[in-house]
N, C-alpha and C positions, 0 to 999 in steps of 0.2 A: 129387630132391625133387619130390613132386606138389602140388598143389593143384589150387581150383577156380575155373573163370570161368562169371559170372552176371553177367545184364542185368536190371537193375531199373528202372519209370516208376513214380515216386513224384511225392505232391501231399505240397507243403510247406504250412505254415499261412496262407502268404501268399498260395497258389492257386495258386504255380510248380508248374509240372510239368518234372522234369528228368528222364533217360534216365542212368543211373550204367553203368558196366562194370566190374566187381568183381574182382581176383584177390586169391583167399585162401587162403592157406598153411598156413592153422593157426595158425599162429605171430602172421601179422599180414594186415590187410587193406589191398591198397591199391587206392586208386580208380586207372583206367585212362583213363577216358573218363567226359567226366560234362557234360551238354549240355541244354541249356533247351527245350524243345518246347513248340509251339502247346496252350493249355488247348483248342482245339475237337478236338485231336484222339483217334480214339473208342479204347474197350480194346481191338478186332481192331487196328489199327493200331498203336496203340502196341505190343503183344505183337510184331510184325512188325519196327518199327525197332528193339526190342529185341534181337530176335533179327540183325538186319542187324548191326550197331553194335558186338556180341559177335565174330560171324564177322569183319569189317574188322581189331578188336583181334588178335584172334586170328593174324590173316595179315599182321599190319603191325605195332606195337606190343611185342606180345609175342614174336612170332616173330625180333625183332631183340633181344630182351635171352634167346632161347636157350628159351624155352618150344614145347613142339611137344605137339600134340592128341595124346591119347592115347582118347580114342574119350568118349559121351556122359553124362555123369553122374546123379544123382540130386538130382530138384527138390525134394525136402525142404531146406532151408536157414533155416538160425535169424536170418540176415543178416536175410531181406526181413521178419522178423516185427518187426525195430524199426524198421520205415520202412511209413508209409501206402503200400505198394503195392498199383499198380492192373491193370499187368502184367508180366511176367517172362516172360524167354528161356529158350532150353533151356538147361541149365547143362552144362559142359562137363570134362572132368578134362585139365589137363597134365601134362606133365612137365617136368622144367628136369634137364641134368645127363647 
């Protein structure tokens, strides 16, 4: 089975800004990691801890329920179009299996 990981910093209506880590299968989406962050912080940075936060999941999280990197993906994603996003990670393809 493949699917995809993607980091998203999304502004909620309430002015939260939270940092989500996405794996999605097709089938279904589940959040990984999903974490409040300072509203001073700017869109180079946030893009940064996105991308940190993805790589952590990636090597901790996911890597213990059997998922392993299968090389870089494609940042078209329909995910971050329903979410006020301000920055996004590299998005990544696994494999599980």
């Amino acid at each position: 089975m493949f699917a995809r990981v993607d980091g998203f910093v999304a502004i909620f209506a309430n002015g939260q800004r939270r940092v989500s880590v996405i794996l999605d299968t097709g089938r279904e989406i589940e959040i990984v990691r999903d974490i409040e962050i300072p509203g001073s912080l700017e869109r180079p940075g946030a893009a940064r801890l996105a991308d940190q936060l993805v790589e952590e999941a990636l090597a901790n999280e996911l890597a213990i329920d059997g998922w392993c990197v299968v090389g870089e993906g494609d940042t078209s994603s329909e995910t971050h179009q329903m979410m006020d996003v301000i920055a996004r990670s590299r998005s990544w393809v696994v494999k599980r299996g």
